[in-house]
Structure formats: structure tokens, C-alpha cells
C-alpha positions as CSV (number, residue, x, y, z in Angstrom):
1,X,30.6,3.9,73.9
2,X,29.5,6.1,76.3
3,X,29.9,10.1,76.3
4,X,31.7,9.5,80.1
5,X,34.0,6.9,78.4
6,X,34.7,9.0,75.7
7,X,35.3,12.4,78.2
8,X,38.2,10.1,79.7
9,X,39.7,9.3,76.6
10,X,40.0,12.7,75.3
11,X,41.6,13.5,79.1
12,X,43.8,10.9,79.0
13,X,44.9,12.2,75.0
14,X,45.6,15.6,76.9
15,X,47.3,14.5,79.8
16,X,49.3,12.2,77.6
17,X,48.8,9.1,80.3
18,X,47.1,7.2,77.4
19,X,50.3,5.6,76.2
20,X,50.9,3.9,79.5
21,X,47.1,2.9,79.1
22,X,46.4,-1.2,77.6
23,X,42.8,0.0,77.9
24,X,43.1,2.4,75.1
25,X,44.5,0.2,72.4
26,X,42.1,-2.5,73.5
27,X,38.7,0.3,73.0
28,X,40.6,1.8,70.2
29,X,41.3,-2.1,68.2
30,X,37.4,-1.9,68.6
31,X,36.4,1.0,67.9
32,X,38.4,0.3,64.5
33,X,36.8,-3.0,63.9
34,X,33.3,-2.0,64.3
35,X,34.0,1.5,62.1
36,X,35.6,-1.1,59.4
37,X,32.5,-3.4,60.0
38,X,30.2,-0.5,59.5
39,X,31.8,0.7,56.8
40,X,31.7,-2.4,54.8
41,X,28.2,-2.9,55.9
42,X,27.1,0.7,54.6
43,X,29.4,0.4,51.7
44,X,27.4,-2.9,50.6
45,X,24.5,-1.8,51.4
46,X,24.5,1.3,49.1
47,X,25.9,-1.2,46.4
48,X,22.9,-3.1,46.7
49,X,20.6,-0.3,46.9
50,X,22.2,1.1,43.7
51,X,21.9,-2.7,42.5
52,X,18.2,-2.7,43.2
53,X,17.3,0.6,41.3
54,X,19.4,0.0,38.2
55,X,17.3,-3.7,38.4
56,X,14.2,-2.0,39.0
57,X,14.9,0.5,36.0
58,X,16.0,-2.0,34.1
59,X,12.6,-4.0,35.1
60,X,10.6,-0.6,34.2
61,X,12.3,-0.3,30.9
62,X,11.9,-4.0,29.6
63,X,7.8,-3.2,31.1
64,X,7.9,-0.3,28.6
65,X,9.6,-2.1,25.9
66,X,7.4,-4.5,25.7
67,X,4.0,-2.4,26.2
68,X,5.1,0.1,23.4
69,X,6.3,-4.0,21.5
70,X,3.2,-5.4,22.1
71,X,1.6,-1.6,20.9
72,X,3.2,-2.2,17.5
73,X,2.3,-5.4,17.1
74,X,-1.5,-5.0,17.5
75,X,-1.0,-2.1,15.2
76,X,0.5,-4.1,12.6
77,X,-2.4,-6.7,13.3
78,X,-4.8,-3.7,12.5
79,X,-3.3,-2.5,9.9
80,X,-2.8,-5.7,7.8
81,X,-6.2,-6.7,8.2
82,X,-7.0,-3.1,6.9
83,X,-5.0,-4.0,3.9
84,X,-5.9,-7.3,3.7
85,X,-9.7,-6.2,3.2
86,X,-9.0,-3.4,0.8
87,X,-7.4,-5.1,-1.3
88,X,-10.1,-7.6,-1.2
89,X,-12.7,-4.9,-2.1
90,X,-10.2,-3.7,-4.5
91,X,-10.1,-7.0,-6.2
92,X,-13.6,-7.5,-6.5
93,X,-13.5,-4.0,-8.1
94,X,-11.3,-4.6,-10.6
95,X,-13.1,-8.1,-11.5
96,X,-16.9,-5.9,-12.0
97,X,-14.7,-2.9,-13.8
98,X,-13.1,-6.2,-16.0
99,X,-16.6,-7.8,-16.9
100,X,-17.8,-3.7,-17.8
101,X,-15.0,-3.2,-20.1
102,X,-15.2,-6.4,-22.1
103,X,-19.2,-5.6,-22.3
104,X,-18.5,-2.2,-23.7
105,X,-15.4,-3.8,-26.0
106,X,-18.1,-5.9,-27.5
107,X,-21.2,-3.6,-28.0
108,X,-18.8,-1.0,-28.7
109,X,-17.6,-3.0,-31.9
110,X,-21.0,-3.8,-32.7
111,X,-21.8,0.3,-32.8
112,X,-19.3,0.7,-35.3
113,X,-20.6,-1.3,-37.7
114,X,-24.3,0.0,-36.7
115,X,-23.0,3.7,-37.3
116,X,-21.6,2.5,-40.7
117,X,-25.0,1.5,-42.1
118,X,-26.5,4.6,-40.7
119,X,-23.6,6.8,-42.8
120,X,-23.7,4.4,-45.6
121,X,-27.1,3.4,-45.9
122,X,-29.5,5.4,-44.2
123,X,-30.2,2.7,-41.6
124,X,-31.8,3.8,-38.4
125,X,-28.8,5.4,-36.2
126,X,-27.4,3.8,-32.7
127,X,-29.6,4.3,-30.2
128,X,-27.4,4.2,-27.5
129,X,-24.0,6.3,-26.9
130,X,-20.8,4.7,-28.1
131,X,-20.0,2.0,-25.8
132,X,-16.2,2.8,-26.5
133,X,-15.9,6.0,-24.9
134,X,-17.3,3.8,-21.5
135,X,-14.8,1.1,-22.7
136,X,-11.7,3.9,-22.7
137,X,-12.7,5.4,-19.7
138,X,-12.7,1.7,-17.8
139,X,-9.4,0.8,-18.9
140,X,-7.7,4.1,-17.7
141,X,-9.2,3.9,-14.8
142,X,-9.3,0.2,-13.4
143,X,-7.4,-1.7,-16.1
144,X,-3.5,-0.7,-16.6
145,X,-2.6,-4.4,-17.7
146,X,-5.0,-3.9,-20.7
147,X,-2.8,-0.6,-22.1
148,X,-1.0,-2.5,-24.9
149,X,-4.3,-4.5,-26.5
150,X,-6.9,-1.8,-25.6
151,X,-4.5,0.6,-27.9
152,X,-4.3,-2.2,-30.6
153,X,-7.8,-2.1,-30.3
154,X,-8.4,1.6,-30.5
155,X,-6.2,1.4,-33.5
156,X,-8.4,-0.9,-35.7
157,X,-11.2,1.3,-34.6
158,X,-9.6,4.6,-36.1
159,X,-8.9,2.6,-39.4
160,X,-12.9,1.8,-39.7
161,X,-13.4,5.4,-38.3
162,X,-11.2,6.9,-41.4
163,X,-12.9,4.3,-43.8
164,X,-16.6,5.1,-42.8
165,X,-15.4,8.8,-43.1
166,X,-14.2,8.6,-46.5
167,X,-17.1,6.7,-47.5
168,X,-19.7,9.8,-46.3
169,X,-17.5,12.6,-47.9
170,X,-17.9,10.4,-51.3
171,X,-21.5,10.4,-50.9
172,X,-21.2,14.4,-49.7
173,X,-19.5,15.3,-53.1
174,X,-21.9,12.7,-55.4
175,X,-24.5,15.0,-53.3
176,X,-22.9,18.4,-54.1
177,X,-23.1,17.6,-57.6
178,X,-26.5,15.1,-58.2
179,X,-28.3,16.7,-55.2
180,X,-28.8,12.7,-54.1
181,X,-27.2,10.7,-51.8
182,X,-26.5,7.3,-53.1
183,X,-25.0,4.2,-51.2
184,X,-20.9,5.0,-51.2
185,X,-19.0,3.3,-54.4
186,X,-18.4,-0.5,-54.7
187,X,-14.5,0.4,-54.2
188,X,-15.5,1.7,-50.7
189,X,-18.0,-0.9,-49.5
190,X,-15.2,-4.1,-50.9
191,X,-13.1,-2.5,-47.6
192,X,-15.9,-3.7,-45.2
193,X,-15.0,-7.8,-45.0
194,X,-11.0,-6.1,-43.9
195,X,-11.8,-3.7,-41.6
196,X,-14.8,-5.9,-40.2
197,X,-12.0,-8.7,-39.8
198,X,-9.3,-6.4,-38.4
199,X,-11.6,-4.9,-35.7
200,X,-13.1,-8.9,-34.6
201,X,-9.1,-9.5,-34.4
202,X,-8.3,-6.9,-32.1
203,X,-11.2,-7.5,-30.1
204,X,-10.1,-11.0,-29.8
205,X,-6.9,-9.8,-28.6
206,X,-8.5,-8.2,-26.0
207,X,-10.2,-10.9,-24.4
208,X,-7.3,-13.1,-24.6
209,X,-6.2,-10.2,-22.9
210,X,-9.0,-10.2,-20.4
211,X,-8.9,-13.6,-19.6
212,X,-5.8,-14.0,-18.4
213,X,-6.0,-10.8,-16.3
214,X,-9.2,-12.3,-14.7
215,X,-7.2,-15.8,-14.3
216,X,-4.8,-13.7,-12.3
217,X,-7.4,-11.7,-10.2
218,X,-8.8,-14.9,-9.1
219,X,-5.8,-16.4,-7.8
220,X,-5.4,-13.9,-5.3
């Protein structure tokens, strides 16, 4: 509509000829028409426009979801192979540590009996250090499932502690009194064939012990 068209209407308004004026109703039906047309177009256009956005963050948010998904997931990847080694290594540990503790149970057992003819008999002394202080030390360290036989065991091995004992203060005293140290009484050597037996038992028990702990280790 043109400003001179529009100049006559508002005349016409303020000369109040417009009611005797078809013209007027005819511009006015399409001025209202093309206002209501407008109007719907602008009011679905901004629907759409607000459509597209919430699509588009909607879009942007499932992007970010599945970056920061995806994240995880190699994360998780990483992180299980990480575990998945270690407890390799740690397996292969445990078998070395396994195979150390049942050498030291063994020589360990031997040293006791070696020690007993050095107290008993003058032999020649262990050369090496007690293999069961390095057979102790392994099982706290790498072997939990061993707690209840490696106690057993330590038991037996204070009983033929305590028996090689008393046989060395015997041959103190017979000392103290002869000024000569002679082989511990019959009474106390008769004990050897027991605790001799009672210390291969709990040894046994041990590798029993042992073996099904490795049968386990290898299964993983």
C-alpha cells in the first residue's frame, strides 16, 4: 500500500466519508488477510526456527554424549588390559614366590635336623642361614592361601626346636658337673624317629598344600 493510499484513508477516517466508502472494506478485508497471512507465516516460521535449534542442541548433545561414551569406553579398553597384564605379571609372581617357598620348606626341614647333629653331636654346623626364616618371610608376603599349613608347619618345627633345646641344656649341666660334653641321654635321642616323623608330616601337608594352590594359579 502506498503512503498516498494510506494519506487518503486516514482523511477519509477524519472526514468520516469512509463509511459511505465500498473501497475501504474491500483494502481493509485485505489488509486483514495479508496481516493474518503474515502472521501465521512469522508465527510458523519462529516455530520452526525454535524447532531447528532445540534439533540442533539436541544433535550437539547426542555428538557430546557419545564422544565423552565413546571416551569411557576406550578408557575402560585401557584400563582392563592394564589389569589384565598385571594380574598376569602378578600370577607369574606368585607361581616363582610358590616354587621359592616350597624350596625353602624343604631345605629348611633338612637344617633342622643338620643343626641337631651339630648341638647333639658336634657335627660340622649349617653352613647356610635357616632356610625357614626365607620360607616365613615368602608366605606372608606372596602366599596367604598357605596361612593354615605353613602354621601347622611352624608348629612341628618349635616342637623339634624345644626338643633339640632340652637335649643341649642336658649336655650343659652333664658339662657343669664332668667338665665334658657327652652325646645327650638315650631318653632324648629315642624322641628323634617322632619329631623327625611329625616335621616330614607337616611338610607333606604343605605341598599338598602347594600343589593345589599351583593347580589353581595355572588355571587362570
Amino acid at each position: 500500500m502506498t503512503p498516498e493510499t494510506i494519506r487518503a484513508l486516514a482523511n477519509e477516517i477524519v472526514n468520516q466519508t469512509i463509511l459511505n466508502n465500498w473501497l475501504f472494506y474491500i483494502v481493509l478485508a485485505c489488509l486483514t488477510v495479508v496481516l493474518s497471512a503474515v502472521g501465521a507465516f512469522l508465527s510458523s516460521y519462529v516455530a520452526k526456527r525454535a524447532e531447528h535449534a532445540a534439533l540442533m542442541a539436541d544433535f550437539e548433545n547426542v555428538k557430546r554424549q557419545l564422544r565423552e561414551t565413546t571416551a569411557i569406553g576406550e578408557s575402560i579398553k585401557v584400563d582392563i588390559k592394564q589389569l589384565a597384564e598385571r594380574s598376569e605379571k602378578l600370577q607369574w609372581l606368585k607361581r616363582e614366590k610358590l616354587e621359592d617357598y616350597i624350596v625353602a620348606v624343604l631345605r629348611g626341614a633338612e637344617h633342622l635336623s643338620r643343626d641337631m647333629k651339630h648341638h647333639f653331636f658336634d657335627a660340622e654346623a649349617p653352613e647356610n642361614e635357616d632356610p625357614l626364616l626365607v620360607a616365613s618371610m615368602l608366605q606372608k608376603l606372596y602366599l596367604p592361601e598357605l596361612d593354615a599349613e605353613h602354621a601347622v608347619f611352624l608348629k612341628t618345627v618349635a616342637g623339634f626346636q624345644t626338643w633339640v633345646a632340652s637335649g643341649m641344656q642336658q649336655r650343659v649341666d652333664v658339662w657343669k658337673v664332668t667338665n665334658v660334653k657327652p652325646a645327650p641321654t638315650k631318653d632324648i635321642c629315642d624322641q628323634y624317629p617322632t619329631h623327625l616323623t611329625n616335621l616330614n608330616a607337616s611338610v607333606m601337608l604343605v605341598e599338598q598344600a602347594a600343589k593345589k594352590l599351583a593347580r589353581e594359579i595355572n588355571k587362570v
